[in-house]
Structure formats: C-alpha cells, structure tokens
N, C-alpha and C positions, 0 to 999 in steps of 0.2 A: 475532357469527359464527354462523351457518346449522351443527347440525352434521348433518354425513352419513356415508354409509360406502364407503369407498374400494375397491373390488374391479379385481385385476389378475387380466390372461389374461382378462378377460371376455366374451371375442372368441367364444369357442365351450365345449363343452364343460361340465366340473362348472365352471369360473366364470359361464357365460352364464345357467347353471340356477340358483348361487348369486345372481345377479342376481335373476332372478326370483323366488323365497323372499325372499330381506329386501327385494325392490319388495312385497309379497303382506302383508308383516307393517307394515307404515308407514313400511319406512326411505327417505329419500330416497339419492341413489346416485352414487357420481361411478365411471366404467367408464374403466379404462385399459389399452390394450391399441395395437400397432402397427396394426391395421387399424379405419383409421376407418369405413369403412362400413357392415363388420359393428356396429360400436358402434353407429352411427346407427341402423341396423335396432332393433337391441335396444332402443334410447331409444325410438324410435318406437313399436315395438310394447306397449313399459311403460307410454306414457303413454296410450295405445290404450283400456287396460285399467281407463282412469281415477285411475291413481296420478302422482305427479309425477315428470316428463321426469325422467331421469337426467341429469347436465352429462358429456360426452364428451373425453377427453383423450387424443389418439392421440400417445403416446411411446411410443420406444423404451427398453424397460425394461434394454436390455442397455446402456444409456450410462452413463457414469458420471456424468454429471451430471441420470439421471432425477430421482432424489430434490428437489433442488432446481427443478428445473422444476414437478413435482405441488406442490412446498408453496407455489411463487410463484403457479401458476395458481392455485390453491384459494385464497390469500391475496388475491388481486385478486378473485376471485369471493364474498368475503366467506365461503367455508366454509373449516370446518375438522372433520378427522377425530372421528367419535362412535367409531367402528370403522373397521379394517383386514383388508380380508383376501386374503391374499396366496397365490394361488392359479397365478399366472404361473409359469410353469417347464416343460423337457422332459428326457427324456430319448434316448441311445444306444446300441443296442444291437450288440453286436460288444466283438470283443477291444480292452484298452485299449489293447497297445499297438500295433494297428493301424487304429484311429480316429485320425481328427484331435486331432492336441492340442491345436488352434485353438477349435475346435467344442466339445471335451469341457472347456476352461477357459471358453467362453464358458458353459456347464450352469453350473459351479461360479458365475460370475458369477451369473445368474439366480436359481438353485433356492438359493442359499446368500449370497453379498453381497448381492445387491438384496433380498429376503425378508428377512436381518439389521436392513439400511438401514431398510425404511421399518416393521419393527415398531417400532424405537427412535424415529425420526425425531419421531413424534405422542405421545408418552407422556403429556405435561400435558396436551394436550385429551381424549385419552381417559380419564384421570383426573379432569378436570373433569365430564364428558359420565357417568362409571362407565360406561366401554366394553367393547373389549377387542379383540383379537388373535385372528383366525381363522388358522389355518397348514395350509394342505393340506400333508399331507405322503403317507404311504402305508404298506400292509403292508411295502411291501420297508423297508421305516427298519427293520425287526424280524432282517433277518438278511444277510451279505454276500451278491453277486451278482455273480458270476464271468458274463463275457458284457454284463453291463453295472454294471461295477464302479464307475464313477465315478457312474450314477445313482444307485443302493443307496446310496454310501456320504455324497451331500447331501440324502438322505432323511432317512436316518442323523440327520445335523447337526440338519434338520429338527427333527425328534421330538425331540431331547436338547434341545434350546437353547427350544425350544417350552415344555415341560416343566419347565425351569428357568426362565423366564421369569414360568409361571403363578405360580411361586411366591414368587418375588424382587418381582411389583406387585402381589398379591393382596390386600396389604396397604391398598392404593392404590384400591382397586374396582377395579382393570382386571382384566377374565379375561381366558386365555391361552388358547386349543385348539387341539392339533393333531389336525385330520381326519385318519383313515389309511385311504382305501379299497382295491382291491383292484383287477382290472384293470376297467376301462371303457372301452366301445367308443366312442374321442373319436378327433379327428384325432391326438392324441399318439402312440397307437397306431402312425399311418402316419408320422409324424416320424420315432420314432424305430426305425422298421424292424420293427416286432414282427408278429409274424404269428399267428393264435388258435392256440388248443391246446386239446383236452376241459378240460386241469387250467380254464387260463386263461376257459374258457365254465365250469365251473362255479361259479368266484366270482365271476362277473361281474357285475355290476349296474349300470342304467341311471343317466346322470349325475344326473337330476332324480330318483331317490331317495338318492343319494350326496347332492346337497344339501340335502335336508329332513333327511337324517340328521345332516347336520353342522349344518345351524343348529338344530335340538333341540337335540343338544350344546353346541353354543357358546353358548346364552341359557339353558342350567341350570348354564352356568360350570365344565363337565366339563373337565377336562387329556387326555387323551384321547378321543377317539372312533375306534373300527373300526366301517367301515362293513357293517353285515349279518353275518349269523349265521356262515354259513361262516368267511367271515374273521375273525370275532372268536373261533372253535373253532383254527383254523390257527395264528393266532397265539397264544393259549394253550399247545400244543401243541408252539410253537418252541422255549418255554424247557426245555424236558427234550432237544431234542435237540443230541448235540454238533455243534460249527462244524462237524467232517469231515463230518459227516451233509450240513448244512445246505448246506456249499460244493458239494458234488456234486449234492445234488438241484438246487439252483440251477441249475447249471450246465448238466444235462442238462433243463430245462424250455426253457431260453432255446433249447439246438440244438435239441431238439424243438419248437419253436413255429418254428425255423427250416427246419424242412425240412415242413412241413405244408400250405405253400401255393407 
C-alpha cells in the first residue's frame, strides 16, 4: 500500500494552498473535495510542477457514508493514509436561532462528525507510516461567538479534541495539530456571510502563508499552531479576559463586520 496524504476542502482556499506545501515537500496527495474540476485543476497544475498527479475524489463530505467511500477508493487504489488533513468545513454567520437548523446541523456534520470520522478512521496506517493529523481549526476555537455561535462553538470541538488526540497517539508516532488561523480572505468568507472589518483586515493573512505556517507546525509535531503574530498576541490575551468581556466584543465584531459593506 502506496502511502499518501489525504486533504479535504482542497477545492479552494487554505486546503488548496495546503495541497500545494505537502505536493512542494514530497508528499504524494489524494484531494477530496465536492467539486471535481477544481480538483482536476489543482492535480493538473501539481503535476505541471513536476511532482506526482494527485488521485482526485470528488465526495460529498457531508454524507454519511463519505468515510467509507474514501477508504474503499483508496483501498482499490492500492493507498492508504501517511496523513490526514482535514481541512473541509464552513461556517454561519447570523443569529442562531434564526439561521437554518438544517444548514447550521449540516456545519456540525462537517466541521465536527466528518473531521472526528476520518481522524480516527486511519489511525494504524498512520501509525505504521509515523504520521499524523492536521486539523484546521481556528482563533475563534479560543472564545464563544455570539453571531455565529454554532461556528465558534465546532471550532471549539476542534481545538479540544485535536489536542487530546495529540496526546492519547503520541504515544504511537502519530502527531496531532490543530492549525488555528485568523480571518482569510477564502470563499468561506462569502459562504458564510461575513463581510471585512479593519479589526478582521488586520489579522488577516494570506491562505498560502496560513499553510506553510501550518505545515511547519504539523512536521515539528506541534499540538498547536496560530497562525501569525497578531493572532498568536490576541489569543494570548483572551485568557485574562472574562467571557462577559469576550461575548460582547464578539458580538459587536460580527454586527460591525455586518454593517461595513
């Protein structure tokens, strides 16, 4: 068994950049994501560059039965996971309880079951391989977020489950990291409604340096990473202040980033 590294949401965005970082370092690459063209693009242009084609698997990661489809494809394709890194996910912004419950359980499905699912899913081949578990997750994992509560709070999940992860197979050779960058101008952004703000442009950072920052981290077997300086002062920062602090300034970033444009 060939092993490679499995990147979801590859479609655009910090996965697409992630892609390119571990295609740049030697890893071979299986891209999964709903939009097969975009994947093809990216396979094509990877192998452009003289590295080896990525293999393309366009599922819907919001099924339930994604998991088993990636490990029967890969299993007929003779690979199996070195790494994972699970990057798929969006968020909603607006109040909870007048967003779709449809929509905001399909996040939880995403950003929280399927992210669960397939870190666990490959644990002995990554084991085998001394792999490991990339997990974007985010600064918002660091405090609630009123305005967009159900994001914040499978960030949240992210980050704690990440972090216990790193250290429950550490044992094992597998590393764990959860990435946590800040905002990035990706189509997520327009997904999930959000519109800039000065705060939000000055921690902003480009996704192809969000991913060299995170594969640093993830191949020196860090438990966490924040991405860039700002963000790694902000979150420092959080832990002195209280929730009331923290729920309000939330709160008022989100309507001001909503009435800005």
């Amino acid at each position: 068994m060939r092993p490679v590294t499995l990147i979801t949401g590859a479609s655009a965005g910090i996965g697409a950049e992630l892609a390119r970082v571990f295609a740049a370092n030697g890893h071979d690459l299986v891209l999964v994501a709903r939009r097969e063209s975009r994947l093809t693009a990216l396979a094509e242009e990877i192998a452009a560059s003289g590295r080896p084609r990525p293999t393309v698997l366009a599922i819907d990661l919001e099924r339930r039965d994604a998991v088993s489809r990636i490990a029967a494809e890969l299993t007929s394709r003779g690979l199996e996971p070195e790494n994972v890194v699970n990057n798929a996910g969006f968020g909603l912004a607006g109040r909870a309880a007048a967003l779709s419950s449809d929509e905001q359980l399909a996040m939880i499905d995403l950003n929280v079951r399927m992210l669960t699912e397939l870190s666990l899913a490959f644990v002995e081949s990554l084991a085998r391989h001394r792999g490991g578990v990339l997990n974007v997750a985010s600064v918002a994992a660091f405090l609630p977020g009123p305005g967009m509560a159900v994001y914040y709070a499978s960030k949240a999940y992210v980050l704690s489950f990440s972090e216990a992860l790193h250290h429950e197979l550490s044992s094992r050779g597998v590393a764990v990291t959860a990435l946590c960058p800040g905002p990035v101008p990706t189509e997520f952004q327009m997904r999930a409604g959000i519109r800039g703000d000065g705060a939000r442009n000055f921690l902003s950072l480009p996704a192809d340096r969000v991913a060299r920052i995170g594969y640093r981290g993830f191949v020196r077997g860090k438990r966490v990473v924040v991405a860039g300086l700002r963000n790694r002062i902000v979150v420092f920062l959080l832990h002195f202040m209280p929730n009331a602090l923290l729920l309000s300034l939330a709160d008022r970033g989100i309507r001001g980033a909503d009435r800005d444009t």
